[in-house]
C-alpha positions in Angstrom: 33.6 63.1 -118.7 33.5 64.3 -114.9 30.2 62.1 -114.8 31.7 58.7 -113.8 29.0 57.1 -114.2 27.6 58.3 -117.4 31.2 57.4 -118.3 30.8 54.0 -117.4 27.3 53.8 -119.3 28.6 55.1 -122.3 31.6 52.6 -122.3 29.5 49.5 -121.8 27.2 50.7 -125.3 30.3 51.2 -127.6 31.3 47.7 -126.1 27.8 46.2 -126.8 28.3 48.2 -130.1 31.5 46.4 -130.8 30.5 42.5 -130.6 31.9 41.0 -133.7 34.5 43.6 -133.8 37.4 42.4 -131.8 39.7 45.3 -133.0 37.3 47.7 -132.1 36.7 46.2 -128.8 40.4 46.3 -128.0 41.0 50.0 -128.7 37.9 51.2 -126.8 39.3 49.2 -123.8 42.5 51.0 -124.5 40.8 54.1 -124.8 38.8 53.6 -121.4 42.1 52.9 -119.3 43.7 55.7 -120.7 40.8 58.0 -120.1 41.0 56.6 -116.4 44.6 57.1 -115.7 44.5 60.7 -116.6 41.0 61.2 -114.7 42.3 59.4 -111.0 45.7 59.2 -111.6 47.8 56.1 -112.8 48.5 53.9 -110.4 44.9 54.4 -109.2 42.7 51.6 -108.4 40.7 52.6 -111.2 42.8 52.6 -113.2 44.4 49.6 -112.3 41.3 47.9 -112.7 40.6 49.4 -116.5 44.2 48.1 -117.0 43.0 44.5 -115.8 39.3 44.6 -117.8 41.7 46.0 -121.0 44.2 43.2 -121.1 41.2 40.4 -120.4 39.6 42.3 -123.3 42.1 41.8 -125.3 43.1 38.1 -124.8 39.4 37.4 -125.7 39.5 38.9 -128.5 42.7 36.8 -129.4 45.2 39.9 -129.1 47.9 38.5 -126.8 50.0 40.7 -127.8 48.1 43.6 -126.7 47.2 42.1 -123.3 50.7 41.3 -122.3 51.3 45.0 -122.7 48.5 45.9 -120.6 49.3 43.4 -117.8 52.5 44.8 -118.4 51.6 48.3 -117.7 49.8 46.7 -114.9 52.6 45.1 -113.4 54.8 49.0 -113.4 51.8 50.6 -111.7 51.8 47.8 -108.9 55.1 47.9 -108.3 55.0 51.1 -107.9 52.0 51.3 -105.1 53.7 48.8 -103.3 51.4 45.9 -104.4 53.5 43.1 -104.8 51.5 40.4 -104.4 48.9 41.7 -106.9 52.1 42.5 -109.3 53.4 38.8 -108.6 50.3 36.9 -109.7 49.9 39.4 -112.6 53.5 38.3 -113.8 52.3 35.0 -113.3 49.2 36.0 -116.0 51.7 37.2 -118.0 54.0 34.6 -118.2 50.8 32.0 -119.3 50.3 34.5 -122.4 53.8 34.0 -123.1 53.7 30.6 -122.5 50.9 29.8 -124.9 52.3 32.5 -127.7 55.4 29.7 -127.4 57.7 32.5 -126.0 60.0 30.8 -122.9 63.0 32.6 -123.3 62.0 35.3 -120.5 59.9 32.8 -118.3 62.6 32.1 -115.9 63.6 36.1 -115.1 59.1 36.0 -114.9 59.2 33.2 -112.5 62.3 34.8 -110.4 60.6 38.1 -110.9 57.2 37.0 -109.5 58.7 34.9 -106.6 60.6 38.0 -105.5 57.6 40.0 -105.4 55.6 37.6 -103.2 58.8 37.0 -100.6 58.0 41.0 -100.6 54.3 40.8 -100.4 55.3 38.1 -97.3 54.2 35.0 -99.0 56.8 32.8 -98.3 55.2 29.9 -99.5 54.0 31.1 -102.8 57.2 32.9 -103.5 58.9 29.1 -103.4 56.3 27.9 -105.4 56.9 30.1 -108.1 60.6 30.2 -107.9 60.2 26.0 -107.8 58.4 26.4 -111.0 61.1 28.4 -112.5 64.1 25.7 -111.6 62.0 22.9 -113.1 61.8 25.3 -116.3 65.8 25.7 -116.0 67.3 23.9 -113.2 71.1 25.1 -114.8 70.3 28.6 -114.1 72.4 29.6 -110.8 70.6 32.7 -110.2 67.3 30.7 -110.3 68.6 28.2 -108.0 69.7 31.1 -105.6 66.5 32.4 -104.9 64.6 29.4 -104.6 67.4 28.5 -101.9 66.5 31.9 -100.1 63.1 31.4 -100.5 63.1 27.6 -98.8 65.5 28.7 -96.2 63.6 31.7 -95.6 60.4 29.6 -94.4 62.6 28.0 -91.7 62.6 24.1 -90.6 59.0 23.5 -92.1 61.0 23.8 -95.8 63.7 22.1 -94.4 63.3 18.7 -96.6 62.5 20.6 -99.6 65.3 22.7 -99.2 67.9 19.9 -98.7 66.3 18.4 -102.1 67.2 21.3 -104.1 70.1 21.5 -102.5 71.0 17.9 -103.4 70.7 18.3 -106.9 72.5 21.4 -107.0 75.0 19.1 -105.8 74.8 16.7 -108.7 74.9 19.3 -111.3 77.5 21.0 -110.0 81.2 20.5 -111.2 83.2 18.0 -109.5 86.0 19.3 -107.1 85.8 22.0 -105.0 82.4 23.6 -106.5 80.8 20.4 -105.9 81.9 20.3 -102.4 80.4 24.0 -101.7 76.9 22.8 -102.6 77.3 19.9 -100.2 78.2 21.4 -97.5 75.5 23.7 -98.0 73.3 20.5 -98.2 75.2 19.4 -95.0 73.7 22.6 -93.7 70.3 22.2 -94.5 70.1 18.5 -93.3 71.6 19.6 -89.9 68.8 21.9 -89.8 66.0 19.3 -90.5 67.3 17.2 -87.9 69.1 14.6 -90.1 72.5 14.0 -88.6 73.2 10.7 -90.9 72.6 12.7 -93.6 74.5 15.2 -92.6 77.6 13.7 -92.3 77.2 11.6 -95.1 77.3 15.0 -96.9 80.3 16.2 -95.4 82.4 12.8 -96.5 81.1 13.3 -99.9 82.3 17.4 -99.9 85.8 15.6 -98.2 85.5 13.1 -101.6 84.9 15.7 -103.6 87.8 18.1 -101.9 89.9 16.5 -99.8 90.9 18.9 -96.7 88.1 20.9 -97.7 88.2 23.2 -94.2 85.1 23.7 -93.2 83.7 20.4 -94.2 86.6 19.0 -92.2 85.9 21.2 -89.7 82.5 20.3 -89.3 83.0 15.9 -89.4 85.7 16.1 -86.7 82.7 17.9 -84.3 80.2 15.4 -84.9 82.4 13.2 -84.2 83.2 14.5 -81.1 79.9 14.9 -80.3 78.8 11.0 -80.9 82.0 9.6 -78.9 83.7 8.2 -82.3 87.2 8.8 -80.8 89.2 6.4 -83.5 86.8 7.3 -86.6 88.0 11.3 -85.6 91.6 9.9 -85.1 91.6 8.8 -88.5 90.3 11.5 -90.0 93.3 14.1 -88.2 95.7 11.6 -89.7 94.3 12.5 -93.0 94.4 15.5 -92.0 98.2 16.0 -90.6 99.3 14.8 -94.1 98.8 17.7 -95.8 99.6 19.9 -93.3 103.5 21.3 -94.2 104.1 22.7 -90.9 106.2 20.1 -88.9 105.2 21.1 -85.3 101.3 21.4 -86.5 101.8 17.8 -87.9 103.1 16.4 -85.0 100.5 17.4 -82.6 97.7 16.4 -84.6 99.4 13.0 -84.9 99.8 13.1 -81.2 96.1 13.9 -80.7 95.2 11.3 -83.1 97.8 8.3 -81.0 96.3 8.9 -77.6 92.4 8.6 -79.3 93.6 5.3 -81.5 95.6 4.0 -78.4 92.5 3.7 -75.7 90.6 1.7 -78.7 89.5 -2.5 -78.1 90.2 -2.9 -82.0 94.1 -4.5 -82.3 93.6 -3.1 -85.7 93.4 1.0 -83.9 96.1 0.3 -81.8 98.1 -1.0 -84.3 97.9 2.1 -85.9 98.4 3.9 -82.7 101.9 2.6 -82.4 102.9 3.5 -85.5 101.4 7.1 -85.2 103.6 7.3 -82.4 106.4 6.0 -84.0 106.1 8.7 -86.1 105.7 11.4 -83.7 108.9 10.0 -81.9 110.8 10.2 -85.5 110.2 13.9 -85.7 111.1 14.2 -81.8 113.4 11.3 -80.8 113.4 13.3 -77.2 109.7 13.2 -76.8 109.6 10.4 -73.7 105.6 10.7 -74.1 106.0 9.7 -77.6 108.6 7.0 -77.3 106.8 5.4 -74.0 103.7 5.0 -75.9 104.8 3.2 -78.9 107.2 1.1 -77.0 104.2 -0.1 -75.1 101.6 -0.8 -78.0 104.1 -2.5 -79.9 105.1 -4.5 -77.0 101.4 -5.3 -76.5 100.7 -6.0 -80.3 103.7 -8.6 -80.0 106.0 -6.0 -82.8 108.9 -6.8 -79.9 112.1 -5.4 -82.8 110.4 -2.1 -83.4 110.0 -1.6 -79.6 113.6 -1.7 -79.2 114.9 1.9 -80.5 111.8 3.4 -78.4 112.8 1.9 -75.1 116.4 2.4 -75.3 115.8 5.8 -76.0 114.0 6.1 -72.5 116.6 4.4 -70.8 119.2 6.8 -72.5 117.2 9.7 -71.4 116.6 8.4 -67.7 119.4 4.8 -67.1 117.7 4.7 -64.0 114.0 3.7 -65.6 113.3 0.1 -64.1 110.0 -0.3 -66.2 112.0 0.7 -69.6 114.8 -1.5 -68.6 112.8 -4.7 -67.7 110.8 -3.9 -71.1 113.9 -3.5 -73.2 114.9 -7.3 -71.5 111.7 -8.4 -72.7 111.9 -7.3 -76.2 115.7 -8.1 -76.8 114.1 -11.6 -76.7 115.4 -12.7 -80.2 118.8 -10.9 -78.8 120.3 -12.5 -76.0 123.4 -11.8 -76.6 122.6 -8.2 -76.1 119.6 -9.1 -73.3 122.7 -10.8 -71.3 124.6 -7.3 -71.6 121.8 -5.2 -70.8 120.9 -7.4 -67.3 124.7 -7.6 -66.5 124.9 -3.9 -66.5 121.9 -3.6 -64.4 123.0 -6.2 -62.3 126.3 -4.1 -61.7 123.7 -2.0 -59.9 121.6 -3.7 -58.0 121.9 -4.9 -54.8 120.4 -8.6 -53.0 117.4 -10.1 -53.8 117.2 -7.8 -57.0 120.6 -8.5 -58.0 120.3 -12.1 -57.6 117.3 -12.0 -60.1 119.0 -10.3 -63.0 122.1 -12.1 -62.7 120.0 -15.6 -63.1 118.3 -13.8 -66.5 121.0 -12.8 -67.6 123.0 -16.4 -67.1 119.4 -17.9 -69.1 120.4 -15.3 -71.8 124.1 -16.3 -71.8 123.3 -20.1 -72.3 121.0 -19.0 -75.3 124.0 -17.1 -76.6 126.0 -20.2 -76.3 128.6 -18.7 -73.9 127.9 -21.1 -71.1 131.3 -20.2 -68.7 130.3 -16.5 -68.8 126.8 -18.2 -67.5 127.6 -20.5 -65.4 129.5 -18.1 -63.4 126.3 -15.2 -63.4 124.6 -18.5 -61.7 127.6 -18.4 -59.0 127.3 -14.6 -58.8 123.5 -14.6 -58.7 123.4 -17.3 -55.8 126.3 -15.0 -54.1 124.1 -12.2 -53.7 120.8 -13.2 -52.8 121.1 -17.1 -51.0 117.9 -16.7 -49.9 116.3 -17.1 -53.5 115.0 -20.6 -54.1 116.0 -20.7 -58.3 119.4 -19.4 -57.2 120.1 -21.6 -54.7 118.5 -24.8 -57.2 120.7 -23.9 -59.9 123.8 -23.6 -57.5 123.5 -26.6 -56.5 123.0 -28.3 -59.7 126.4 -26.6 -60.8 128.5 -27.4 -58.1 127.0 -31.0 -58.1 130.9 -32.2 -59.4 132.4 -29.8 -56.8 132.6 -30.5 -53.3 134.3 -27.5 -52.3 131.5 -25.0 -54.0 128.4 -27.5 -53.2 129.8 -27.2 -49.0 129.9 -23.3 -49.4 126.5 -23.2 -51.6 124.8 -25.2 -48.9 126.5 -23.5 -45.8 125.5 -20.1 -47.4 122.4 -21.5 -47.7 121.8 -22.7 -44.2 123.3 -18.8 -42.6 120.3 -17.3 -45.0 117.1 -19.5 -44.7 117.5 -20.7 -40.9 114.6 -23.1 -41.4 117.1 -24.9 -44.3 119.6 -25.1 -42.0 119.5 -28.6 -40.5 118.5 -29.9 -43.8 121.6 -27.9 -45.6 124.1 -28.9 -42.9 122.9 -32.6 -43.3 123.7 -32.4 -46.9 126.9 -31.0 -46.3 128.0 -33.8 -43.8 126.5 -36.1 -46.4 128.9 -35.0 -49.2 131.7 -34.5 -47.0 131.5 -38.0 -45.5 131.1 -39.4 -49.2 134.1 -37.6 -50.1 135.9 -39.1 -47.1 136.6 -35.9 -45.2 134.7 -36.9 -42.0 136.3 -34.6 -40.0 134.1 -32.1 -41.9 131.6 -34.0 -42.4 131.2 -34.4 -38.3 131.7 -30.8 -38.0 128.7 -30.7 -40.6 126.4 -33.0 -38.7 126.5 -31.5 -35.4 125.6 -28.1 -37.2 122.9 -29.7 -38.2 122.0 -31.3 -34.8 122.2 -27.5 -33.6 120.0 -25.9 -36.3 117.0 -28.6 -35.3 117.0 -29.5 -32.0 112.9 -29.3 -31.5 113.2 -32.1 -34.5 113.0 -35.6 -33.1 113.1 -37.3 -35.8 115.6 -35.1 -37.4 117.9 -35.5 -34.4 117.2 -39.7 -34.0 118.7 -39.4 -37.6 121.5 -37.2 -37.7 122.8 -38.4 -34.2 122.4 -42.1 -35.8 124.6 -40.7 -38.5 126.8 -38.8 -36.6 127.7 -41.6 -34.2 128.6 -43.8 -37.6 130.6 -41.6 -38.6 132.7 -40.8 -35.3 133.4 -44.3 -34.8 134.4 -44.1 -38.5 137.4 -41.2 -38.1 137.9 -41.5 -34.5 136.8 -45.1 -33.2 133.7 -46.2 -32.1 134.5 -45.2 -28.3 134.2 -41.7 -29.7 130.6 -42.3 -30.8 129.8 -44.2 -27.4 127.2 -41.0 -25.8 125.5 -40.9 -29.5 125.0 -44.4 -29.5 123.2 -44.7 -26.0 121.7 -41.8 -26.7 120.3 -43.2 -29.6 119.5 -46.6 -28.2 117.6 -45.0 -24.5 115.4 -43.2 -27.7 114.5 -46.6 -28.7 113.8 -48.3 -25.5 111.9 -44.8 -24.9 109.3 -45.6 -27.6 110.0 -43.5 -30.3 109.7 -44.8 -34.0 112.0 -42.0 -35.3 115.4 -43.8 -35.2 116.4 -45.6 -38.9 116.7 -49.2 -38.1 120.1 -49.1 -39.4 121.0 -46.3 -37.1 120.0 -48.5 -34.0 121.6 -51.6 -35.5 125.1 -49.7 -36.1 124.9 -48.0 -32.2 123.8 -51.7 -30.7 126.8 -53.3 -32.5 129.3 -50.6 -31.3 128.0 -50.6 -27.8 127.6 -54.5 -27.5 131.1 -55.2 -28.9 133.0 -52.5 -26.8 131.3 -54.2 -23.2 132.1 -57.8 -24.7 135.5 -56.6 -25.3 136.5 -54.2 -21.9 135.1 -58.0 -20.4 131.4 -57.1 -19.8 129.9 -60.0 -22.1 127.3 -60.8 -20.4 126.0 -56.9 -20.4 126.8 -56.7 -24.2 123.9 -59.9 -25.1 121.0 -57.3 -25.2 122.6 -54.8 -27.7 124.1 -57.8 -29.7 121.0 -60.1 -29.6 118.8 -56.5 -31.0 121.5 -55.6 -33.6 121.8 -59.0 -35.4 118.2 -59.6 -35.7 118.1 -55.7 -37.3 120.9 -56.1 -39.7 122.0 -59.6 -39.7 124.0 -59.1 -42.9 126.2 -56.0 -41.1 129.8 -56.0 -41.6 130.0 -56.3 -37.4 127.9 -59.4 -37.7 130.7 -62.4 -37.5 132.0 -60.4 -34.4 129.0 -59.9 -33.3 128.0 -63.6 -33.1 131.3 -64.4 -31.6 130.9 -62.2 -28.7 126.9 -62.6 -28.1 128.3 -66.8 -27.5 130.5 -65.4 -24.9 128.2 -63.6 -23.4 125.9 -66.5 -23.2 128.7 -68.6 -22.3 129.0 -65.8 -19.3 125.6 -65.7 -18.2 126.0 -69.9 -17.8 123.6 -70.3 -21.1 
């Protein structure tokens, strides 16, 4: 009928008509919406609508069946006018008459079907809700799993947690290897996007677990490590890293990168690992001076002194003039000393003075730990030889040329040309040794070097004149020692406490006895009257009481 609305009326009697008659009522709505569709077209609202009151018609009257086919219909038309969201919550209708007729086998593709249409309609949040719905129906399906993923990521950071769930137990589900550690770097992803960086990287280990060298994954730890300043845990993970890798020169750098990171670490148990890295590194390229220097020092440092060896003799093979190697290489030949002797020798050959002095002295400690105590004892002579100055040098020659007269007088007159303020002290030794090995000759010589060398030195000079007198009268008689000994008494009768009492004693005897004898005995009773109460006991003594009574006897006493 063109009269819509006599149409309408007439519709709503047969339905009246039809109470009780659910067939009937069925086919009349039927009738209606097809009357419709040809009257305003088929994707009409109108027609839509009879489409609609049809399939609730039906489902009243019990006809599922039918009403699926007219939400169905529906459905087509909507799609078709660009309604998506109406189409999406009619598929939703749909799939609930499915549901309860007990047919699931198509409620998934409903679900995706439906969510798609409302990510088209805009609905972001609905279209996840429905494509949710359909993983919890069948989380296995992929395709179901896909578009909720698009869906959540879709909605940006406010899906972010739900999103990372899904994503999670994809992760589970999926096989272990390499598909497994797809889906968790995908859930790496969507953690990094809601903010959780623990999570994050606990994601990428597990991918790294799951497939180890897995690139991106890889890729993606070593920059957060970066980022948080966890120089050894990155390290570690490039060493993992450079194991796999069959390119040699790729290998090596990223063992190089990995040695400096380890090296700078507080843990013993980093640098440890840090020496052998470079070990390593200096295996593959025995010429690489970066790569030798830095093991040779962590593994001096970490007390590994034998390993150290190869690295630092390569420096000094590359560059024999490389002080810091060579003292190193001393240092770890420790349990060597045979071959630390060699090594200072030869750098001894070199040196000049002080420095010289100093290697020939380790090198003679090395020697007497090798047991080879000549070739040690003459390093000593040698060391003392080129630097006099040195105070262990000079100690040791001394000690070794204790038997020697000969060597101890030219050890302690080299000493006295090369520390002036020795000199009076080193001459007085000399004269000492001399005079004890009856050379006084020398040994005068010897004193009055001394008497030079410290003439600001009273009490130095009230001794070694004292001395020297004693032994002047001793080689030459004791007129020869006549100036030292009133020298040494007018320093008495001066005031000063300097002179030895023995010294007086011996100049008063020698002075008293040569007046008594040239006939001056009264003059001598001073001197002789002073040296018998000093030194009673003195060999001069009984002559010294004999002319001391004839100097009395002179002086009418």
């Amino acid at each position: 009928l063109s009269d819509g609305d006599l149409a309408a009326e007439l519709f709503e009697r047969a339905r009246r008509e039809a109470v009780g008659l659910p067939a009937v009522a069925v086919a009349l709505a039927r009738d209606r919406a097809d009357a419709v569709r040809r009257a305003e077209g088929a994707s009409s609202p109108a027609s839509l609508a009879a489409l609609h009151e049809a399939s609730a018609i039906a489902e009243a009257a019990g006809d599922r069946a039918a009403a699926r086919d007219l939400l169905e219909e529906a459905i087509q038309r909507q799609r078709e006018r660009g309604l998506f969201g109406d189409a999406a919550r009619d598929l939703l209708q749909l799939d609930a008459l499915a549901a309860a007729e007990g047919d699931f086998a198509e409620s998934a593709a409903r679900l995706r079907a439906a969510g798609a249409l409302l990510r088209e309609a805009g609905d972001l949040a609905g279209a996840a809700e429905v494509l949710r719905r359909a993983y919890a129906a069948n989380p296995e399906s992929d395709e179901t799993a896909r578009r909720l993923e698009e869906a959540l990521r879709a909605r940006g950071p406010d899906a972010a947690p739900e999103l990372a769930e899904l994503l999670s137990d994809r992760a589970a589900r999926a096989a272990a290897g390499p598909q497994r550690a797809d889906a968790l770097l995908r859930l790496a992803d969507a953690r990094a996007a809601a903010g959780a960086r623990e999570g994050e990287e606990d994601a990428l280990r597990a991918a790294l677990a799951e497939a180890p060298g897995h690139a991106a994954a890889e890729e993606r730890l070593l920059a957060i490590l970066a980022d948080s300043r966890r120089a050894t845990e990155r390290a570690r993970l490039l060493l993992e890293r450079s194991a796999r890798l069959d390119d040699a020169g790729a290998r090596t750098e990223l063992r190089r990168e990995a040695a400096r990171a380890l090296a700078a670490s507080a843990d013993a148990r980093d640098r440890d690992l840090a020496a052998d890295t470079w070990r390593a590194v200096a295996a593959s390229a025995p010429g690489d001076l970066e790569a030798n220097r830095a093991a040779a020092g962590l593994l001096l440092g970490l007390g590994r002194l034998e390993e150290a060896v190869p690295h630092l003799e390569a420096l000094l093979r590359a560059d024999p003039s490389d002080a810091a190697a060579a003292e190193e290489l001393a240092r770890a030949l420790a349990a060597r000393p045979r071959e630390r002797a060699e090594l200072l020798l030869g750098r001894a050959a070199g040196a000049e003075g002080e420095d010289r002095a100093r290697l020939l002295r380790e090198a003679a400690g090395a020697l007497f730990d090798a047991g080879d105590d000549p070739r040690a004892r003459a390093a000593l002579r040698a060391a003392f030889d080129a630097w006099p100055a040195d105070a262990a040098a000079f100690e040791e020659a001394v000690r070794e040329a204790s038997r020697d007269v000969d060597r101890l007088d030219a050890v302690l007159s080299a000493r006295a040309r090369a520390v002036p303020e020795e000199a009076a002290s080193c001459h007085r030794a000399r004269g000492d040794a001399l005079r004890e090995a009856g050379r006084d000759e020398e040994a005068i010589a010897a004193y009055e070097a001394a008497l030079a060398a410290a003439p600001a030195d009273a009490a130095v000079s009230a001794g070694l004149a004292a001395t020297l007198a004693a032994t002047l009268a001793e080689a030459r008689g004791d007129a020869a020692a006549a100036d030292l000994d009133r020298a040494v008494v007018a320093r008495v009768e001066a005031g000063a406490e300097d002179v030895p009492p023995e010294g007086e004693a011996q100049a008063r005897y020698r002075l008293g006895l040569a007046l008594s004898f040239a006939g001056g005995a009264a003059e001598a009773v001073a001197h002789l009257e002073r040296a018998l109460s000093l030194a009673p006991h003195d060999g001069h003594a009984g002559l010294g009481w004999a002319a001391l009574a004839q100097g009395y006897a002179a002086r009418g006493d």
